[in-house]
C-alpha positions, 0 to 999 in steps of 0.5 A, a space after each residue: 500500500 504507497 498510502 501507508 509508506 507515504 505517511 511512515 516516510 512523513 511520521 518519521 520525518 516529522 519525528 526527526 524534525 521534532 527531535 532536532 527541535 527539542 534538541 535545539 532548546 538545550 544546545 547549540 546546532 554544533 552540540 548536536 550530533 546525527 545519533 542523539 537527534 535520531 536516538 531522541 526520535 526513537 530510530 536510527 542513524 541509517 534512517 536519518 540519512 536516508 531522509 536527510 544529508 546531514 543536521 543542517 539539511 533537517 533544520 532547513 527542511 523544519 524552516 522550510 515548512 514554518 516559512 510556507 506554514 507563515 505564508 498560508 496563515 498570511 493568505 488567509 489574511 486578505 483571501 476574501 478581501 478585495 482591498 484593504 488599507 494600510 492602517 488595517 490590523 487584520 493585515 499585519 495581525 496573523 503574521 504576528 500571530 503564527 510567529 508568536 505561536 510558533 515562537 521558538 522556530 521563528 527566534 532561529 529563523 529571524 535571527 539567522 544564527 542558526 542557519 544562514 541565510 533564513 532571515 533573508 528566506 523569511 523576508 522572500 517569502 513574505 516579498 513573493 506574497 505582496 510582489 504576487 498576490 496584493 497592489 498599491 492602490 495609488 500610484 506612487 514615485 517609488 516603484 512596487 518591487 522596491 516599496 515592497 522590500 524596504 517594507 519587508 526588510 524593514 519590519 525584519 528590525 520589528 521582529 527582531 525587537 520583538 524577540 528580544 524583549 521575549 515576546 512580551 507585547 501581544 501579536 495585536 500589539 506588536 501588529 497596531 505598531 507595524 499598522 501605524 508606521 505603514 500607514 505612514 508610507 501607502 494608504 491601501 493595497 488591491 488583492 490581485 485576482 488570480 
């Protein structure tokens, strides 16, 4: 039966990837070892590599999944609308939302000190979502691309702020903060039609 092997494939990995998780939360990446994580997700080393290259090709997978986890809860922001305005909360809310309850792995992801290069992932994500699915409504001297950047990489400052101070204001809060700064720059965007 393909179904059953499929998900024995997919139980294993989200095993080794809770694993690697759990490890984080006590040591370093460079502390850890292939035969601990597999150990801690109860199979073996063969198993491990016969789903994954080494540690860092687990924990982009693990962010990988977070990033398009983020992306489908940040649609779902705006997928029954035909616009919105800057100032509008439920624009920026559930991004602070799934961060906030996925808090451990987005402190990784944000920081980029345990994998290179995933703050930039984080922000192209985000980036692909604008660029692709929303529009300013008004025109503008600054062109689309560009606008969308600074406002993304900028925001990264806004995160970053937000998990050093250990996640202490609420998603609502830290979202009102990030509406009253873009209303500030555009007054509204159109959700493209696909």
């Amino acid at each position: 039966m393909p179904g059953t092997e499929d998900r024995r494939i997919l139980r294993t990995q989200k095993n080794l990837k809770t694993a690697l998780l759990d490890l984080l939360k006590e040591k370093e990446l460079h502390e850890i070892s292939v035969t601990e994580v597999a150990k801690h997700a109860t199979t073996n080393r063969v198993t491990f590599y016969s789903h994954y290259k080494d540690l860092n090709a687990l924990l982009a997978a693990i962010v990988e999944d977070h990033l398009n986890g983020l992306i489908i809860y940040f649609r779902k922001s705006f997928q029954d609308r035909k616009r919105f305005s800057s100032t509008d909360l439920e624009r920026h809310l559930p991004i602070f939302e799934y961060i906030y309850q996925n808090q451990f792995i987005f402190s990784l992801i944000i920081r980029g000190e345990v994998l290179p290069g995933s703050q930039n992932q984080f922000c192209e994500s985000l980036v692909q979502v604008s660029a692709t699915e929303l529009r300013l409504e008004e025109t503008s001297d600054i062109d689309i691309p560009t606008l969308n950047y600074f406002l993304t990489y900028g925001s990264l400052g806004f995160f970053l702020h937000w998990i050093k101070e250990g996640f202490r204001d609420t998603p609502e809060t830290m979202a009102k903060k990030l509406t009253v700064l873009y209303g500030k720059m555009y007054e509204g965007a159109i959700v493209v039609e696909e």
